[in-house]
C-alpha positions in Angstrom: 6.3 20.9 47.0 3.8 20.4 49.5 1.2 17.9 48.8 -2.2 18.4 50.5 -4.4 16.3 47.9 -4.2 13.2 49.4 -8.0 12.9 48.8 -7.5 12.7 45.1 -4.3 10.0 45.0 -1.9 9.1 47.8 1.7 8.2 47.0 2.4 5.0 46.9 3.5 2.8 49.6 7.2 1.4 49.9 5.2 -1.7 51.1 3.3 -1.6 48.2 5.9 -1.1 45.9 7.9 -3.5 47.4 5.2 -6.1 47.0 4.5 -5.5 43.3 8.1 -6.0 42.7 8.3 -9.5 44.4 4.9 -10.5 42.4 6.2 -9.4 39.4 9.6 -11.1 39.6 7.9 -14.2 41.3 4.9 -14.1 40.1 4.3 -13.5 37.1 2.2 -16.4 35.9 -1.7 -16.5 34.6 -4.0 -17.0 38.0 -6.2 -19.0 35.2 -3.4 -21.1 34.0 -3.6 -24.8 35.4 0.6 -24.9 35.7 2.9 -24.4 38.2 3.8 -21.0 37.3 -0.3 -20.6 37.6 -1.1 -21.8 40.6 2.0 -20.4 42.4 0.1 -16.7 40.9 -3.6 -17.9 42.3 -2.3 -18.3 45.1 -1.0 -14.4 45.6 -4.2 -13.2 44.5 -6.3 -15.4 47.2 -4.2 -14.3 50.0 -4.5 -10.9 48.7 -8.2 -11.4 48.5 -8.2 -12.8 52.5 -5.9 -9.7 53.7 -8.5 -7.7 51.7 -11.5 -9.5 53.0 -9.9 -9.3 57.4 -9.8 -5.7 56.8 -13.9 -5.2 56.2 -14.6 -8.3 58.1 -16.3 -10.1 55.3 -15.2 -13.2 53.7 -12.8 -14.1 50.5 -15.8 -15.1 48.8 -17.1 -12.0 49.0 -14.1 -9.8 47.4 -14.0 -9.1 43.7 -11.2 -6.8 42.2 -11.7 -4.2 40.0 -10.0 -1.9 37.8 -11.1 1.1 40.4 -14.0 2.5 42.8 -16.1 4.2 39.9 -15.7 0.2 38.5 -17.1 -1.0 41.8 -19.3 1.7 42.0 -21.0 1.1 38.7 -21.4 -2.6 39.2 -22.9 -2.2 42.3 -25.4 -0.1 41.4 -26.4 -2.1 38.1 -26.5 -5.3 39.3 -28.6 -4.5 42.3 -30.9 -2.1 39.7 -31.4 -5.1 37.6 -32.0 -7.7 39.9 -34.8 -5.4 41.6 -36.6 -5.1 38.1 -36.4 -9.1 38.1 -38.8 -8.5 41.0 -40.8 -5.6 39.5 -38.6 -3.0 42.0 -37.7 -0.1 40.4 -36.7 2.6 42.8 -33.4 3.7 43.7 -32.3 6.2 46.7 -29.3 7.7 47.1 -28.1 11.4 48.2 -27.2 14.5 46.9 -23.8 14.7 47.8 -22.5 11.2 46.0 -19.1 11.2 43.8 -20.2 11.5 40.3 -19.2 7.5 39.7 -22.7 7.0 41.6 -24.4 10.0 40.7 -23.7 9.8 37.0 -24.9 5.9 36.6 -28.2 6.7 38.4 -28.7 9.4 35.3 -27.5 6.5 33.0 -30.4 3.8 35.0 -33.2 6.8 35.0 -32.8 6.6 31.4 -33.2 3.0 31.3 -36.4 3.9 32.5 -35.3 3.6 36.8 -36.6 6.3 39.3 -34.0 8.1 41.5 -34.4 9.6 44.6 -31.5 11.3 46.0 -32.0 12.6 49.3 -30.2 15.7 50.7 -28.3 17.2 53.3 -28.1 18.9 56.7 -26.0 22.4 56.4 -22.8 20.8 57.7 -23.2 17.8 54.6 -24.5 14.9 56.8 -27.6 12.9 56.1 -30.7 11.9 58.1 -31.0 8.4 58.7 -35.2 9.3 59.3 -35.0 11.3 55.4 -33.2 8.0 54.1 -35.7 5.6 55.5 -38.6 7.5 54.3 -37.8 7.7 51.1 -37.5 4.1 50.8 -40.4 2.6 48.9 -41.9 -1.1 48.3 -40.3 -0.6 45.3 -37.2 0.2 46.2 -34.5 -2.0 45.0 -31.3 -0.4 46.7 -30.1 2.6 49.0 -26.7 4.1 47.9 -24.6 6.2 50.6 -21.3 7.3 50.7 -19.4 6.0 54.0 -17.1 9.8 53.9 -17.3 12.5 51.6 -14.8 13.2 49.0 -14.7 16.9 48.8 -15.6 17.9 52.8 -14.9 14.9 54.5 -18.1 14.4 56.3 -18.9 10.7 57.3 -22.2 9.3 57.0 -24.1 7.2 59.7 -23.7 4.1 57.5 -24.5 1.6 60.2 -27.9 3.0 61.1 -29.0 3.6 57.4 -27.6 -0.2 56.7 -30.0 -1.6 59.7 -32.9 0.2 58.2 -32.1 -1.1 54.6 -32.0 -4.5 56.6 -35.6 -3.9 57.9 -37.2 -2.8 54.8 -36.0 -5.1 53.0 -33.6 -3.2 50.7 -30.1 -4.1 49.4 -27.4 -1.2 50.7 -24.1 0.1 48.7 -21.8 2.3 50.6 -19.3 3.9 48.2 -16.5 3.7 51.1 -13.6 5.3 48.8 -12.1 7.9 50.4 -13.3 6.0 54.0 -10.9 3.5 53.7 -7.6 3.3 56.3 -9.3 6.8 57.5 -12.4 4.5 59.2 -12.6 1.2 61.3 -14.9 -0.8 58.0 -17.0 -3.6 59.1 -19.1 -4.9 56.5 -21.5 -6.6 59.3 -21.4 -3.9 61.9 -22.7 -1.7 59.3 -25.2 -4.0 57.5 -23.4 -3.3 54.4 -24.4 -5.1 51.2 -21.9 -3.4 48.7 -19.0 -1.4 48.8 -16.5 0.3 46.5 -12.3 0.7 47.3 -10.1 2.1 45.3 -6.1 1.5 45.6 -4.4 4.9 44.8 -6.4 6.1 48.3 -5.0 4.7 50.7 -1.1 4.8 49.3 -1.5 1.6 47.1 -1.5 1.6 43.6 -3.5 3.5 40.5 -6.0 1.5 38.3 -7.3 -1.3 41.0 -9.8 -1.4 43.6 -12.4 -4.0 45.3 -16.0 -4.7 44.9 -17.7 -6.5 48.3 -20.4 -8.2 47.7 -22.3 -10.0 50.2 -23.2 -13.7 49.9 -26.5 -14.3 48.2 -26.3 -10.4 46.4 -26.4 -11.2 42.9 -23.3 -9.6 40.8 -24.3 -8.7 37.2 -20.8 -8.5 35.2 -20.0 -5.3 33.2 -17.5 -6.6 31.2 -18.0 -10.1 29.5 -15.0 -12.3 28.8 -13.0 -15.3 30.3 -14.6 -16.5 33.9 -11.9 -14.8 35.8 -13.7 -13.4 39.6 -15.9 -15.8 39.8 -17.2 -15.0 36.3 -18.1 -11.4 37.4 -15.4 -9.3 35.8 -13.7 -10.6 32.8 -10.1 -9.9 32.1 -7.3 -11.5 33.9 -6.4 -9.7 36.8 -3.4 -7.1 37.4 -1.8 -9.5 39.9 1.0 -7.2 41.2 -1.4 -4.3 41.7 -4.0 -6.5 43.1 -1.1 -7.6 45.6 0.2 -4.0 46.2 -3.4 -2.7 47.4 -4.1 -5.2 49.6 -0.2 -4.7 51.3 -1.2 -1.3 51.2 -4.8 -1.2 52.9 -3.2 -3.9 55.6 -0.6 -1.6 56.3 -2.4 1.3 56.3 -5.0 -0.3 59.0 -2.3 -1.2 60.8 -1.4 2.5 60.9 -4.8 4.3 61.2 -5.3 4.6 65.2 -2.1 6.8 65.5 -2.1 8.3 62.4 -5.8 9.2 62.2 -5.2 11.6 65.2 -1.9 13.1 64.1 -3.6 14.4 60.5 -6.7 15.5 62.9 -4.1 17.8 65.2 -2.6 19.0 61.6 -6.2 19.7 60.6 -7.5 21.4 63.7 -4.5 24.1 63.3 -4.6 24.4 59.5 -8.4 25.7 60.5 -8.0 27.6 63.3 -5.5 29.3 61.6 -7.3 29.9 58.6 -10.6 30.3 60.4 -9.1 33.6 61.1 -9.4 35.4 57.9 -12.6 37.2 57.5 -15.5 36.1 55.7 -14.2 32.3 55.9 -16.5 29.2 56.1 -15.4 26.0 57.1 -17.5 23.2 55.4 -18.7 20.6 57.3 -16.6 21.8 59.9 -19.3 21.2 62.5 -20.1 17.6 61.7 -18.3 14.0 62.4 -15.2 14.4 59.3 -12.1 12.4 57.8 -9.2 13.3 60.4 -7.1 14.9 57.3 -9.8 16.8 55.5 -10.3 20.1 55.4 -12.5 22.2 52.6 -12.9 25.8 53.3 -14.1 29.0 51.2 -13.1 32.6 51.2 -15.7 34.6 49.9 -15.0 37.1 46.9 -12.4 34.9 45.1 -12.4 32.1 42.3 -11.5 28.8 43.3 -9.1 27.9 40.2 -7.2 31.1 40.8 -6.4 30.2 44.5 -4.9 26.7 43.1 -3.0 28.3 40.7 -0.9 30.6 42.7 -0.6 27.9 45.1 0.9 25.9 43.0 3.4 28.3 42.1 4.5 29.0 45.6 4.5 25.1 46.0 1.5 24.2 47.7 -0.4 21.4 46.0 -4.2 21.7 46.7 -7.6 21.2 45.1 -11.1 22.7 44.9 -13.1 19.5 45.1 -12.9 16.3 43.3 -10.7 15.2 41.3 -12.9 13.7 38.9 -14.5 17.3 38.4 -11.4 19.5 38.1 -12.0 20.6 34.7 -15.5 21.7 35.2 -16.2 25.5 36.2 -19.1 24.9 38.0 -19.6 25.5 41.6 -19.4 21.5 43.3 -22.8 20.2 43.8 -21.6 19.0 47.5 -21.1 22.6 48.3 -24.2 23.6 46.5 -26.3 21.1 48.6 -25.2 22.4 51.9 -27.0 25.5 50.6 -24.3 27.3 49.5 -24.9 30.2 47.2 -22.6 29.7 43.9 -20.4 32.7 44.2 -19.5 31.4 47.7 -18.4 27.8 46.6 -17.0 28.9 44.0 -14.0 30.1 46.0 -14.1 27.0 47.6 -10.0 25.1 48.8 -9.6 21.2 50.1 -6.6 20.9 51.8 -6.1 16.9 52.3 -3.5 16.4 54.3 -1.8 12.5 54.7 1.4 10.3 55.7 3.9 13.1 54.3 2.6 16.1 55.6 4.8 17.5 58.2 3.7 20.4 61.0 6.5 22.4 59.2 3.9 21.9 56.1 1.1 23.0 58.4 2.9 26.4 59.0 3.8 27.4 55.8 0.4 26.7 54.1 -1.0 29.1 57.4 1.5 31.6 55.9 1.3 31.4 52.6 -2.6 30.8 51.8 -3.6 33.9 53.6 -1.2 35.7 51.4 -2.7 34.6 48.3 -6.4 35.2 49.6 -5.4 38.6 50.4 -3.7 39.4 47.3 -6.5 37.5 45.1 -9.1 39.9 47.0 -7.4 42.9 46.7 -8.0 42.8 42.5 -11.1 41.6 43.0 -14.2 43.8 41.2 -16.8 41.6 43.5 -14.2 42.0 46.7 -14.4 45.6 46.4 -18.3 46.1 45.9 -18.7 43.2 49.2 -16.1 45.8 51.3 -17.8 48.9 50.0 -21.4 47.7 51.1 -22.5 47.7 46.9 -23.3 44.1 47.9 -24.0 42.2 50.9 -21.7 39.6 52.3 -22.8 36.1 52.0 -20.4 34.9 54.7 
């Protein structure tokens, strides 16, 4: 099988793996627990939270661990919401093209009686740092901007929109998911209040990620308990998998210089190659992208059928996020790039990561062409496009 949805989980790490072992054989005490046994576990999970912190440049202080980035997402976004209504600010902005973690808690705050403004996108998926700084109000309380998109890959000019957050005034979350061990992070470079990580994407483990939180930006708990993180997220913590990430995202920064432009030479021949089939769009293919990253639509074909004869000629792939692979709607990224719906509805991401070979390369340049062929060629909509019944879109 050839994996190319890294975006939506990475296999785990042997360091990783390693590392959970060793906590859980040696480690296996409560970090609460005033004992030996204890103490000897705090002390794993604040070295995990330094190696954490060196790798976004922030401090220890500033780490909390959670069970996940839509976790860290969700906290960010409601504590900063409530602590701008403290001060009568009610505004959030964000954009269009957000992972649903963000996008679906800003419908759960306009409820609570919050105004959103999500701001959209260029054609190629990048936003304007002048669009996001106007649509900051007095009464804006926070500014939320992915650092790298999860379905095309495009990264975001974080450090300009931070510096502008920084003039007006405005607290700024960067949901840096699927950035991380793809991206150089620096929390102060970028002006960054907030930001999300989750573990499974950068070949740590499932169910863990980090919150940063700036010192001074008040954290508002979600889930109330035992004082555990600084009394902002209850629940004693998942030690081994707390220690796994942070081996993990060490390693994987370690890694990135020389990896990051291997998967980008993968990339760049998966899409020239497939760039060659007619009536193809590569998405975001003109902007800034993640090096491994590649979402591309064939016009005249469904999305879920291209997957599933894939997969059966052993080719792992998706059609956006994970999060949303049950839906059958067209992905709202793809929809605000100003795609029409029957065009991203045929819509392939191909993530590519530390397994995937050039061999791998070739034989999804073989075989995907095949299956777009074929999946045209019993195609009602195909044959009306080819016939001139109805106009090409792309």
């Amino acid at each position: 099988m050839i994996y190319a949805d890294h975006a939506a989980t990475t296999k785990i790490s042997h360091a990783a793996k390693e590392e959970m072992m060793r906590v859980m054989e040696e480690s296996w005490g409560n970090p609460s627990s005033l004992h030996t046994p204890g103490q000897l576990a705090k002390e794993v999970l604040e070295e995990a939270r330094r190696k954490i912190a060196a790798c976004l440049n922030a401090a220890p202080s500033e780490i909390y661990f959670t069970s996940g980035g839509s976790e860290a997402d969700n906290q960010a976004l409601r504590s900063a919401a409530y602590w701008g209504a403290k001060k009568g600010k009610r505004h959030l902005v964000s954009t269009a093209i957000e992972h649903h973690a963000i996008l679906h808690t800003l419908d759960q705050l306009k409820e609570e009686g919050f105004e959103v403004t999500l701001v959209g996108v260029d054609q190629n998926g990048v936003v304007s740092v002048e669009d996001i700084c106007r649509a900051i109000r007095p009464d804006t309380a926070l500014v939320s901007v992915m650092y790298a998109n999860n379905e095309i890959g495009t990264i975001q000019p974080i450090a300009e929109i931070g510096r502008c957050c920084r003039e007006h005034g405005v607290l700024f979350h960067t949901d840096a998911v699927q950035a991380a061990a793809h991206l150089a992070i620096d929390v102060e470079r970028d002006a960054v209040d907030l930001l999300s990580l989750s573990g499974h994407k950068f070949y740590g483990p499932r169910g863990v990620g980090v919150l940063y939180a700036r010192r001074g930006v008040p954290l508002r708990p979600l889930i109330a308990g035992g004082a555990q993180e600084r009394s902002k997220r209850a629940g004693t913590e998942n030690l081994p998998a707390i220690a796994g990430m942070a081996v993990a995202l060490e390693d994987a920064a370690a890694k990135m210089p020389q990896e990051t432009k291997r998967l980008a030479a993968l990339r760049d021949k998966l899409e020239a190659g497939l760039s060659k089939l007619p009536h193809t769009r590569i998405n975001g293919g003109k902007a800034p992208r993640l090096s491994g990253t590649l979402n591309v639509c064939f016009e005249g074909i469904e999305g879920e059928s291209l997957l599933l004869l894939l997969d059966d000629r052993g080719i792992a792939a998706s059609s956006g996020s994970a999060c949303t692979s049950g839906s059958l709607d067209p992905s709202h990224v793809l929809l605000a790039l100003g795609l029409p719906h029957e065009v991203a509805h045929g819509s392939l991401r191909l993530s590519l990561g530390a397994e995937t070979t050039e061999e791998d390369v070739d034989i999804m340049l073989q075989e995907i062409p095949k299956v777009v062929s074929y999946l045209r060629s019993i195609s009602p909509v195909w044959e009306e496009l080819e016939s001139g019944a109805r106009p090409h879109l792309i």
